[in-house]
TORGU-465617 format. One record per residue (C-alpha): residue number from 1; x, z, y. Coordinates in steps of 0.05 Angstrom, whole numbers, padded with zeros to 5 digits. Each point is the difference from the previous one (the first is absolute). Layout:
+------+--------+--------+--------+
! baza !      u !      w !      v !
+------+--------+--------+--------+
!  NUM !      X !      Z !      Y !
...
+------+--------+--------+--------+
//
This chain:
+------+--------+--------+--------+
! baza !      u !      w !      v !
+------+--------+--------+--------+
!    1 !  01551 ! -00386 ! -01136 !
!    2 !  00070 !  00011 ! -00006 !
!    3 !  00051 ! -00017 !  00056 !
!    4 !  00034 ! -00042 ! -00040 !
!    5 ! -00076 ! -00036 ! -00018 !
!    6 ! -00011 ! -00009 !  00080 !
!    7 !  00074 ! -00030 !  00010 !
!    8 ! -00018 ! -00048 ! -00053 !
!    9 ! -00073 ! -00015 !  00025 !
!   10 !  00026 ! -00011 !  00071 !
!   11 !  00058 ! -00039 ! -00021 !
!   12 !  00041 !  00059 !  00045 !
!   13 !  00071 !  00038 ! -00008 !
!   14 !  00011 !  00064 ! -00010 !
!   15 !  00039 !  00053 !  00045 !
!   16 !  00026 !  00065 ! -00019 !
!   17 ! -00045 !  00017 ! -00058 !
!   18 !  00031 !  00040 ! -00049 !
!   19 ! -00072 ! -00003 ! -00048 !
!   20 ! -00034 ! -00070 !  00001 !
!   21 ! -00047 !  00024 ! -00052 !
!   22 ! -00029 !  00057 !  00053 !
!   23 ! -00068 ! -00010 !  00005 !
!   24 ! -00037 ! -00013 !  00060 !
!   25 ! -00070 !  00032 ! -00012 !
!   26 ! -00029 !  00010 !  00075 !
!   27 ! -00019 ! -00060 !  00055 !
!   28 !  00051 ! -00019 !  00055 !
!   29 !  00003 !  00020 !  00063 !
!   30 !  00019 ! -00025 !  00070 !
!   31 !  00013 !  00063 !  00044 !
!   32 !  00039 !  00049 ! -00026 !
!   33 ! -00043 !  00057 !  00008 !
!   34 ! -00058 ! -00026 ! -00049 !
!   35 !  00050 ! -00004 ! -00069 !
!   36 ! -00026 !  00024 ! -00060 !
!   37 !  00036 !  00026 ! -00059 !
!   38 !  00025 ! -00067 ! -00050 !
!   39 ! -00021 ! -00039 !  00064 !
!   40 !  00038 ! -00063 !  00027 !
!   41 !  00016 !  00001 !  00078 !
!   42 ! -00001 ! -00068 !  00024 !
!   43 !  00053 ! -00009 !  00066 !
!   44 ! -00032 ! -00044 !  00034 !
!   45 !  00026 ! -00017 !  00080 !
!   46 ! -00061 !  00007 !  00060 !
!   47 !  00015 ! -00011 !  00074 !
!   48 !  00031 !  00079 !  00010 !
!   49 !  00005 !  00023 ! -00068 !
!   50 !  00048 ! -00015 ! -00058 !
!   51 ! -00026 !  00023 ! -00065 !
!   52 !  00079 ! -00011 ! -00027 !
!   53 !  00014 !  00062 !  00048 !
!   54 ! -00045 !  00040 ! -00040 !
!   55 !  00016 ! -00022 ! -00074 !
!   56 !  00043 !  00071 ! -00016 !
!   57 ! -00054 !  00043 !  00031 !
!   58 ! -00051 ! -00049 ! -00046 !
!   59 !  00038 !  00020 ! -00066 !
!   60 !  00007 !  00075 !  00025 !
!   61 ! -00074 !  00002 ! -00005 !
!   62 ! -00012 ! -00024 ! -00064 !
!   63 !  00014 ! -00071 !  00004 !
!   64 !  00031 ! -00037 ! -00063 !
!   65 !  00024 ! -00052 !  00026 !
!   66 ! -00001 ! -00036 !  00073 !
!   67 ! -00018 ! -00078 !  00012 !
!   68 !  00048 ! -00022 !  00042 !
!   69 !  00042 ! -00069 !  00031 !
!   70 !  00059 !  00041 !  00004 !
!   71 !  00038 !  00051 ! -00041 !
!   72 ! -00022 !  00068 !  00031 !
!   73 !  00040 !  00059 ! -00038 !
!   74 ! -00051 !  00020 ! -00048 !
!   75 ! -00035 ! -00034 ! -00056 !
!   76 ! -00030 ! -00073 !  00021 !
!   77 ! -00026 ! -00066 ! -00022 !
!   78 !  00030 ! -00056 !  00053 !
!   79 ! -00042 ! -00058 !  00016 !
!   80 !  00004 ! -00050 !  00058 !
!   81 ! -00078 !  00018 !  00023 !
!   82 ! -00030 !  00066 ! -00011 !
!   83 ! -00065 ! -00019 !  00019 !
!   84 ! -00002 ! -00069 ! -00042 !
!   85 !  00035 !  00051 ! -00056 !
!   86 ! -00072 !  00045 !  00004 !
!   87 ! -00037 ! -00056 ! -00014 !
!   88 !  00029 ! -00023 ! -00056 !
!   89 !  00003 !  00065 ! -00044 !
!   90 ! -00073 !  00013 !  00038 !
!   91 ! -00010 ! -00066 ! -00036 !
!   92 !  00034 !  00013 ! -00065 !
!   93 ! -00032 !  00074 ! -00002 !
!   94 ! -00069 ! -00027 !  00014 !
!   95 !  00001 ! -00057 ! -00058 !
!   96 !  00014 !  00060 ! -00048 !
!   97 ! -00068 !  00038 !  00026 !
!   98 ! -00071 ! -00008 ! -00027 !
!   99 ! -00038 !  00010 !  00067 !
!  100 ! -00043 ! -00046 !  00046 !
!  101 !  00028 ! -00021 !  00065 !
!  102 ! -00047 !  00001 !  00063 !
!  103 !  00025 ! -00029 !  00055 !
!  104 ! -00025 ! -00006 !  00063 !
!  105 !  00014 ! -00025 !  00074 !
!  106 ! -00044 ! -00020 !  00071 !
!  107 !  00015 !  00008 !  00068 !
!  108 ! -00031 !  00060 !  00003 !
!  109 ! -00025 !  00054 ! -00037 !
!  110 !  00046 ! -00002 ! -00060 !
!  111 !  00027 !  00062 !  00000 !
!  112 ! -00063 !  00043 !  00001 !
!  113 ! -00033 ! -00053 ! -00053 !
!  114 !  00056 !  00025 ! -00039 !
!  115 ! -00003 !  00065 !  00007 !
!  116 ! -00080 !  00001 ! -00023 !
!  117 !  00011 ! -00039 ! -00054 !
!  118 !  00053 !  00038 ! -00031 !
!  119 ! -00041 !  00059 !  00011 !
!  120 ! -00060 ! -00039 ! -00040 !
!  121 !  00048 ! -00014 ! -00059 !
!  122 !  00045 !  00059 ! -00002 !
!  123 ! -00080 !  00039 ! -00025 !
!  124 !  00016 ! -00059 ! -00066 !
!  125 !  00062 ! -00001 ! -00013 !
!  126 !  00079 !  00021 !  00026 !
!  127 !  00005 ! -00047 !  00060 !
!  128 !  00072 ! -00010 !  00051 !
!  129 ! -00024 ! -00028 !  00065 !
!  130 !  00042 ! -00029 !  00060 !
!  131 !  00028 !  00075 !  00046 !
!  132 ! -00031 ! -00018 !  00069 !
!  133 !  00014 ! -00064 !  00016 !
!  134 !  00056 ! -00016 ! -00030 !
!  135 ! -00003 ! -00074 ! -00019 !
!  136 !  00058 ! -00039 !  00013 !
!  137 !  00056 ! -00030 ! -00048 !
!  138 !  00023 !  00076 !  00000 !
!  139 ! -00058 !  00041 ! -00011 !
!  140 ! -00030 ! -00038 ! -00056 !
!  141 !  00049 !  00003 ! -00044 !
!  142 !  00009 !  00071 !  00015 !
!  143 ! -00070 !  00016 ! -00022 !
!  144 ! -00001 ! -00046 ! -00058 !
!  145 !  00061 !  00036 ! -00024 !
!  146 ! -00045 !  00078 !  00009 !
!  147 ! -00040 ! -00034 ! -00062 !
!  148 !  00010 !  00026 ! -00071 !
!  149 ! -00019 ! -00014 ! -00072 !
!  150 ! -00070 !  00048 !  00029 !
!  151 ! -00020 ! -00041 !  00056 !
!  152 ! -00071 ! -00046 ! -00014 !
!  153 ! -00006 ! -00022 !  00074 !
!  154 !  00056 ! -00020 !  00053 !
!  155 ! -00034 ! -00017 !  00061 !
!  156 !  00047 ! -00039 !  00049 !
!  157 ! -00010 ! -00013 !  00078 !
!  158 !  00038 ! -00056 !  00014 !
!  159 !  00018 ! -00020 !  00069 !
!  160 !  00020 ! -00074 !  00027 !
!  161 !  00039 ! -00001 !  00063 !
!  162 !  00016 ! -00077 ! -00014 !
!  163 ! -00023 ! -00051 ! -00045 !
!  164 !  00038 !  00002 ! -00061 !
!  165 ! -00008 !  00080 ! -00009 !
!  166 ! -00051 !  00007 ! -00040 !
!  167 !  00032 ! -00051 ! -00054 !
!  168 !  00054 !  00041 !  00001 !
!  169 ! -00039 !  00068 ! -00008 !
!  170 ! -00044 ! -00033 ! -00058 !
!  171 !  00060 ! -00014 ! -00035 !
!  172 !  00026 !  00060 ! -00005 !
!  173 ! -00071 !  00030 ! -00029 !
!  174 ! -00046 ! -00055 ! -00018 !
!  175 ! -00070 !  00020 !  00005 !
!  176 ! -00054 !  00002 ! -00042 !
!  177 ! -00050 !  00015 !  00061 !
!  178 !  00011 ! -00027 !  00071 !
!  179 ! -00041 !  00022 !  00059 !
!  180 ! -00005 ! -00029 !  00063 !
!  181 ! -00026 !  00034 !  00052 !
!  182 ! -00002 ! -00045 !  00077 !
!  183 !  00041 ! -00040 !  00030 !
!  184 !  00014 !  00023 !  00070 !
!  185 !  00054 ! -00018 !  00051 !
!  186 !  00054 !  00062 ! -00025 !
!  187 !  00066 ! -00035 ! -00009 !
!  188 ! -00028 ! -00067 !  00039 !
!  189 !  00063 ! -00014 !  00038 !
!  190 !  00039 !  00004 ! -00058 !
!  191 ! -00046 ! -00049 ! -00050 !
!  192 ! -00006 ! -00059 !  00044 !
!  193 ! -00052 !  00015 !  00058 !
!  194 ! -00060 ! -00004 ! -00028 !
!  195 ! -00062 !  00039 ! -00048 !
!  196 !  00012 ! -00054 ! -00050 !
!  197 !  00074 !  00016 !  00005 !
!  198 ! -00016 !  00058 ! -00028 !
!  199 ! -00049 ! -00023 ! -00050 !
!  200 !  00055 ! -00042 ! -00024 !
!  201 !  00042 !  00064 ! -00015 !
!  202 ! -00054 !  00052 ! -00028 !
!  203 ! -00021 ! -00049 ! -00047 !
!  204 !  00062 !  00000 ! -00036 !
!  205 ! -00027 !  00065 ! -00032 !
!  206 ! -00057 ! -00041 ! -00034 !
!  207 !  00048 ! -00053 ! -00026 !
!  208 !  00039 !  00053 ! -00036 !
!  209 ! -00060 ! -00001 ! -00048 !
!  210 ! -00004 ! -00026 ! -00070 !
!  211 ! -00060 ! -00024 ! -00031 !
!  212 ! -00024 !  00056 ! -00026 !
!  213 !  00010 !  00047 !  00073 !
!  214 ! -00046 !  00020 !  00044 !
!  215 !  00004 ! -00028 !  00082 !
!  216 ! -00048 !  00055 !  00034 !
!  217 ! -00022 ! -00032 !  00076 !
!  218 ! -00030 !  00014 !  00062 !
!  219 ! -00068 ! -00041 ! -00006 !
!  220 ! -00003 !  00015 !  00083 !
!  221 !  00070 ! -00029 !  00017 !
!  222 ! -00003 ! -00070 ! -00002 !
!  223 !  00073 !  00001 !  00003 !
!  224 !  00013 !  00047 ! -00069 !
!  225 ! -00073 ! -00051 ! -00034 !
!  226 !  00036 ! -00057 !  00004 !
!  227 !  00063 !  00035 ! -00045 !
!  228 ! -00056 ! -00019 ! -00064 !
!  229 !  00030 ! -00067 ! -00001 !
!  230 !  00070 !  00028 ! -00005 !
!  231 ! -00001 !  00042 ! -00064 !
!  232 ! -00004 ! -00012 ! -00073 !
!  233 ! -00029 !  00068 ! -00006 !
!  234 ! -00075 !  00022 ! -00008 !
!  235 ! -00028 !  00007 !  00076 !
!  236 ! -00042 !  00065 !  00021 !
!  237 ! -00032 ! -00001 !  00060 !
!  238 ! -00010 !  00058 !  00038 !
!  239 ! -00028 !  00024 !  00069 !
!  240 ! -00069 ! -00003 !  00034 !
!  241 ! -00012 ! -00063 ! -00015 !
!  242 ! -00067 ! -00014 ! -00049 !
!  243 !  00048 ! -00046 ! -00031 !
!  244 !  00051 !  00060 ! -00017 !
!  245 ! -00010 !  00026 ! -00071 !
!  246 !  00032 !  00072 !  00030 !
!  247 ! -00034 !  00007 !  00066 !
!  248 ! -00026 !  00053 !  00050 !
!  249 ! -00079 !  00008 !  00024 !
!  250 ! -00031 !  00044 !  00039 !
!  251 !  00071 !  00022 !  00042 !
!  252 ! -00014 !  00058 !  00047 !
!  253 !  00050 !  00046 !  00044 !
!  254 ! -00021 !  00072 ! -00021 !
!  255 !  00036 !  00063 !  00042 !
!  256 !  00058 ! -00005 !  00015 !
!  257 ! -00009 ! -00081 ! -00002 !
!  258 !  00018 !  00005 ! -00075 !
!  259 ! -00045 ! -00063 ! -00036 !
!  260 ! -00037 !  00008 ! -00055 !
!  261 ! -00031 ! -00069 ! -00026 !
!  262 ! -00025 ! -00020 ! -00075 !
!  263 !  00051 ! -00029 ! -00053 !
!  264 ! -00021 ! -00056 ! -00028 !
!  265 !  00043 ! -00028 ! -00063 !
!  266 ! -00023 ! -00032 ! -00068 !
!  267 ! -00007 !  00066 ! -00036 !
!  268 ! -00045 !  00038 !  00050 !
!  269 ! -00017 !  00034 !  00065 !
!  270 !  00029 !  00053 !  00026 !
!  271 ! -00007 !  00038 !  00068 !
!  272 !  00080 !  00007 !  00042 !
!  273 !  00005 !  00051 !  00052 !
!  274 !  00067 !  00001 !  00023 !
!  275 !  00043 !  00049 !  00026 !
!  276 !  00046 ! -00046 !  00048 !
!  277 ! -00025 ! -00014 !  00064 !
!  278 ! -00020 ! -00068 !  00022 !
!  279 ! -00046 ! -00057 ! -00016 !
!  280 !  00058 ! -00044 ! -00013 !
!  281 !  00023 !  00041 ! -00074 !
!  282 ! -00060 ! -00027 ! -00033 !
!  283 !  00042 ! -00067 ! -00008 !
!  284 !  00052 !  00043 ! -00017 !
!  285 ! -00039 !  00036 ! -00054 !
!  286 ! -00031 ! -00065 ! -00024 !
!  287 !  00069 ! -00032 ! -00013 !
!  288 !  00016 !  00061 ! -00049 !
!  289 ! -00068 ! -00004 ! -00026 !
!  290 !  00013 ! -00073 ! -00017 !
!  291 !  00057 !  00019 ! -00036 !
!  292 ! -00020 !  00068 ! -00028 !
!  293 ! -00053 ! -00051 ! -00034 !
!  294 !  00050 ! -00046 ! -00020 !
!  295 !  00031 !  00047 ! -00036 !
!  296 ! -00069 !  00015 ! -00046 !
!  297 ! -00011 !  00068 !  00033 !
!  298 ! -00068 !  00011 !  00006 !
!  299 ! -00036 !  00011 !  00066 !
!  300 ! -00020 !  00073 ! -00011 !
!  301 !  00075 !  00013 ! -00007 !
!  302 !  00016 ! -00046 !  00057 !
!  303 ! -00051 !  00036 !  00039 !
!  304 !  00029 !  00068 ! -00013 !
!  305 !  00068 ! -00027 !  00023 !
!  306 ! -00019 ! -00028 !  00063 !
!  307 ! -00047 !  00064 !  00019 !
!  308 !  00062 !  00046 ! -00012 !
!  309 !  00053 ! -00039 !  00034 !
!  310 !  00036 !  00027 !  00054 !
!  311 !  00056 ! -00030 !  00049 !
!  312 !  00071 !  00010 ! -00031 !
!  313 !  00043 ! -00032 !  00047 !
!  314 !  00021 !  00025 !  00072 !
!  315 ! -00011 ! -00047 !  00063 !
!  316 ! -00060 ! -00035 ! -00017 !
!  317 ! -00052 !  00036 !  00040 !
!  318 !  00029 !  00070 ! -00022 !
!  319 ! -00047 !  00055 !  00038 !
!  320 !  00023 !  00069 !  00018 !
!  321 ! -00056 !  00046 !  00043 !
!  322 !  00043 !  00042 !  00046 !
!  323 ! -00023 !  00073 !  00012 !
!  324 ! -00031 ! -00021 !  00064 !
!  325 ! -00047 ! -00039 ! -00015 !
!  326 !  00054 ! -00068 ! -00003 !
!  327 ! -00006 ! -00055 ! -00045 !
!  328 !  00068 ! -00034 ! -00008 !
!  329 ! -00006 ! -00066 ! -00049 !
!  330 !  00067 ! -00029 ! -00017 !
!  331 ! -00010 ! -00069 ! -00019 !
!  332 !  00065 ! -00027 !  00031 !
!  333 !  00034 ! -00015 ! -00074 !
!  334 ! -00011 ! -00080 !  00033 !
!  335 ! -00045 ! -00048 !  00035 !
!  336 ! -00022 ! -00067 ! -00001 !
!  337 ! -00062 ! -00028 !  00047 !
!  338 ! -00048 !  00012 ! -00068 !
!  339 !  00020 !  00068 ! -00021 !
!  340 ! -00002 !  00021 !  00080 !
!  341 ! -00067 ! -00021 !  00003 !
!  342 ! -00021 !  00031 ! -00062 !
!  343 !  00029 !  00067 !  00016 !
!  344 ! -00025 !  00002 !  00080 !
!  345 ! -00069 ! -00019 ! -00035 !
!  346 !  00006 !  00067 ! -00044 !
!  347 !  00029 !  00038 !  00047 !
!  348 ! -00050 ! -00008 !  00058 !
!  349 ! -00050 !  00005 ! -00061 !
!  350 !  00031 !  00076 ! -00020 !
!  351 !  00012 !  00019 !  00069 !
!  352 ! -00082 ! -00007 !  00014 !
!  353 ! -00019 !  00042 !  00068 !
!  354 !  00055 !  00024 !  00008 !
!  355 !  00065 ! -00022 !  00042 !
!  356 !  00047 ! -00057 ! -00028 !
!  357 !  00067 ! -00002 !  00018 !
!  358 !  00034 ! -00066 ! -00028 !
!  359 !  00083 ! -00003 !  00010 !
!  360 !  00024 ! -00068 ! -00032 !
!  361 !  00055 ! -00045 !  00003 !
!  362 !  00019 ! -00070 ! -00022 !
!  363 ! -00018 ! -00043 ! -00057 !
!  364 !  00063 ! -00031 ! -00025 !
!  365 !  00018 ! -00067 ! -00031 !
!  366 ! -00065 ! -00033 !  00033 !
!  367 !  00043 ! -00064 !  00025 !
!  368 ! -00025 ! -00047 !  00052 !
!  369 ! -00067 !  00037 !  00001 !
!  370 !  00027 !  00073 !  00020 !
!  371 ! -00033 !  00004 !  00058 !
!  372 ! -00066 ! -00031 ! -00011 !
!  373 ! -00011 !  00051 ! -00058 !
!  374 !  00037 !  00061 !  00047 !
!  375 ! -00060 ! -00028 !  00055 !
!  376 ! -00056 !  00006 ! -00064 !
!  377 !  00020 !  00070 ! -00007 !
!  378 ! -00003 !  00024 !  00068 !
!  379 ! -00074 ! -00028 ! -00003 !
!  380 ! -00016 !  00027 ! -00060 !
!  381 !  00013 !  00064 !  00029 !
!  382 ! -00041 ! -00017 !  00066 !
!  383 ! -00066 ! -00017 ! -00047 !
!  384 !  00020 !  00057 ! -00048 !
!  385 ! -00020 !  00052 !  00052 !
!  386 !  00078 !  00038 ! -00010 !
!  387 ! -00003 !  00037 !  00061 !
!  388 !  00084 !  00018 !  00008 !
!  389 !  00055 ! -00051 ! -00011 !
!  390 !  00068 !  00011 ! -00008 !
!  391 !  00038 ! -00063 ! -00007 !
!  392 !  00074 !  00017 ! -00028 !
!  393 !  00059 ! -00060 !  00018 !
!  394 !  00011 ! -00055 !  00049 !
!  395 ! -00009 ! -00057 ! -00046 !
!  396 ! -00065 ! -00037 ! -00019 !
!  397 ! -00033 !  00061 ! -00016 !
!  398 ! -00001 !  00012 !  00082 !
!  399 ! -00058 ! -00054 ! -00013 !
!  400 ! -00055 !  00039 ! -00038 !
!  401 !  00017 !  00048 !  00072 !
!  402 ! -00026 ! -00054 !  00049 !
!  403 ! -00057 ! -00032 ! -00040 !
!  404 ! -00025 !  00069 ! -00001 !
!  405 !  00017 !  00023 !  00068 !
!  406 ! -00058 ! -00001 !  00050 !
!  407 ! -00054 !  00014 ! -00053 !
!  408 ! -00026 !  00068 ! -00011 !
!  409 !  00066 !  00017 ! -00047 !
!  410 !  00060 !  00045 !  00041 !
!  411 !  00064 ! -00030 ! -00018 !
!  412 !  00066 !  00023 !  00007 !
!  413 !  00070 ! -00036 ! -00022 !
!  414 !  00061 !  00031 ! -00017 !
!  415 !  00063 ! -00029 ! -00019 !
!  416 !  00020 !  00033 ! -00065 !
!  417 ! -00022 !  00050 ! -00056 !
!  418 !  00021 !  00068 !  00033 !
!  419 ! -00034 ! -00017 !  00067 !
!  420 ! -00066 ! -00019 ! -00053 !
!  421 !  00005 !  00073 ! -00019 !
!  422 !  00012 !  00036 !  00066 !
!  423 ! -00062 ! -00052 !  00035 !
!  424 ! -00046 !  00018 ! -00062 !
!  425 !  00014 !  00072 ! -00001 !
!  426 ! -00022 !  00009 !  00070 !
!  427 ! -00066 ! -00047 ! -00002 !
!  428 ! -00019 !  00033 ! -00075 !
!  429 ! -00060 !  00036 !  00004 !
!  430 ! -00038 !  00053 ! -00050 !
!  431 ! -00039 ! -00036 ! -00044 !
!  432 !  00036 ! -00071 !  00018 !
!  433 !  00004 ! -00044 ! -00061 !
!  434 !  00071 ! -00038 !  00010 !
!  435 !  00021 ! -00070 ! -00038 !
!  436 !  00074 ! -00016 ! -00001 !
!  437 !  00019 ! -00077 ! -00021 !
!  438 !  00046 ! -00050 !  00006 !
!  439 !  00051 ! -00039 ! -00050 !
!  440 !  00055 !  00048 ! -00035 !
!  441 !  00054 ! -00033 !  00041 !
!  442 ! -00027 !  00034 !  00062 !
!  443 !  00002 !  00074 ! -00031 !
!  444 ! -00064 !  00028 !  00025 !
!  445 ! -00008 !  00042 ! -00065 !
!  446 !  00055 !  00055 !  00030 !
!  447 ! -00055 ! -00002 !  00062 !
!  448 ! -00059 !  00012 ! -00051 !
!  449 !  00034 !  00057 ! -00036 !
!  450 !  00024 !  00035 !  00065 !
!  451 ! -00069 ! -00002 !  00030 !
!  452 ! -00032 !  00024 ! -00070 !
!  453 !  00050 !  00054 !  00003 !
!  454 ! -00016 !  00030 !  00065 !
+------+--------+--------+--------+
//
């Protein structure tokens, strides 16, 4: 498009372009540093950061033109909203594409569903998928707008951090395919205070459908089941249900406590081993299954997908063996009281005979029920067998410290990241297998990439 075409779409002014017809040929950006050649820079304003400071340095690098709320001395389309601006043209761009829209949201889990499933289609056909996790009204029309005239697939994580979001998100890229994957108690504080709170808001993905859609569910979440009555679409069920047209049998935890279990869809049969650790990615690989399926490819190709996957994005139970004998797994990208069960499960799984050295910090956003859940952990990792315990903070976190306190389990608090790192460093054996989690807000990833670099 031309900058004159994106003024028009977006209804916008114009500020010291000398060409309007320049075209812009490359995806926008939001930092600076990541501008392509006959890219867009979009300014947009965070809590330390000013993209409007950068705009100049935007254009020196290639940029054509900058989207900005204020003239900025080079080249730029004004609008009142950057990030409402994105949508639109994401919008507008998207309408103009012949490609299927996947979209897909849960509690937990989405963002290596996504990452599988994009590695199942991208063997078909081009596919964009959803970088890491980002979700939100910025980062989906960021990726929408990476999509060309080539692209077959766009598979879309979307995230819902209140009701309303995914409406939002959905209009912006309708989909053709929506997947829901659990509802959990992520985001609970912020939805109302409850499970169905949150059913209420993940189901919006499903009501986005038109008749002719697909609404993919989680036949062993009663929560994400009862979505069927919500959609106009055609509903797949999928899980280890018997009632699940796409379901798991025989599940086992091979080495390494990577599962392997039989895929079951209408076309076939076909044996999974999986490469990412934990019993709790079958679900994950079912949902992408589902939709793999949905999409007509058959199962030997879905099969061949799912075998080869690998884990894309950092943070989400990201190993690195030390050369002595160290197992560092960084899995602090964020936490909720279902995806900290799910990755202690794998972890103690992995860590086997030898030594396992858990250093975690608070789940955020829980509401009313912080503590309880905080209390569930520290229990967990009482009956888990986790023999160290490094609890990091002096909030509700200082919880899973006492429930597991006078049980078998050493524990240790410390009040902040950097005494995490100099506690773990001196209790870290040879051969220890260490587990670093707690919600992003805390920061433990800095502690799980300092103790993988040592």
């Amino acid at each position: 498009m031309t900058v004159a075409e994106i003024a028009r779409v977006l209804e916008a002014g114009l500020d010291g372009v000398t060409d309007p017809e320049a075209l812009v040929t490359g995806p926008p950006a939001v930092d600076s540093r990541e501008v392509v050649t006959g890219g867009l820079f979009a300014a947009t304003a965070g809590a330390n950061v000013d993209g409007h400071d950068y705009a100049a340095k935007a254009v020196a690098s290639g940029a054509v033109a900058v989207l900005a709320t204020r003239p900025v001395g080079v080249p730029a389309i004004v609008v009142e909203d950057v990030q409402r601006a994105l949508g639109v043209l994401a919008a507008h761009v998207l309408a103009r594409l012949d490609c299927t829209v996947v979209a897909l949201t849960g509690s937990v889990g989405k963002t290596t569903t996504k990452d599988m499933l994009a590695q199942v289609l991208e063997q078909r056909a081009p596919t964009i998928s959803t970088d890491r996790s980002f979700n939100n009204e910025l980062g989906l029309p960021l990726t929408v707008l990476r999509a060309d005239g080539d692209t077959r697939y766009l598979v879309l994580e979307m995230g819902a951090g209140t009701k309303g979001d995914l409406t939002y998100l959905t209009g912006i890229a309708p989909p053709q395919v929506s997947l829901v994957l659990n509802v959990g108690t992520a985001h609970v504080s912020r939805m109302g205070g409850g499970k169905a709170d949150v059913a209420a808001a993940k189901g919006e993905l499903v009501e986005a459908l038109t008749p002719d859609g697909y609404a993919l569910l989680n036949a062993d979440d009663p929560y994400v089941l009862a979505m069927a009555e919500r959609t106009r679409g055609h509903v797949v069920l999928y899980g280890r249900s018997p009632e699940a047209s796409v379901r798991a049998e025989d599940v086992s935890l091979g080495d390494g406590a990577r599962p392997s279990f039989d895929l079951v869809t209408p076309t076939g049969r076909a044996r999974i081993a999986l490469d990412l650790i934990g019993e709790h990615q079958v679900a994950n690989a079912l949902g992408a299954a589902a939709a793999a399926t949905a999409l007509g490819l058959p199962i030997e190709e879905v099969a061949a997908g799912l075998n080869a996957a690998r884990r894309r994005s950092s943070g989400r139970f990201e190993i690195t063996e030390r050369a002595d004998g160290v197992t560092v797994i960084n899995d602090a990208y964020n936490a909720n009281p279902e995806s900290m069960r799910a990755g202690l499960t794998a972890f103690r799984a992995l860590a086997g005979d030898r030594r396992a050295v858990a250093v975690l910090g608070g789940m955020g956003q829980q509401g009313d029920a912080s503590l309880a859940k905080h209390e569930q952990i520290g229990r967990l990792v009482a009956d888990l067998g986790i023999q160290v315990l490094i609890v990091v903070g002096d909030g509700d976190q200082r919880a899973i410290a006492r429930e597991a306190s006078g049980t078998e389990v050493a524990v240790h608090t410390v009040e902040d990241v950097t005494e995490a790192v100099k506690v773990a460093t001196e209790l870290i054996a040879p051969g220890d297998v260490v587990f670093v989690k707690a919600s992003s807000e805390y920061g433990l990833g800095v502690c799980a990439r300092e103790l993988a670099a040592l």
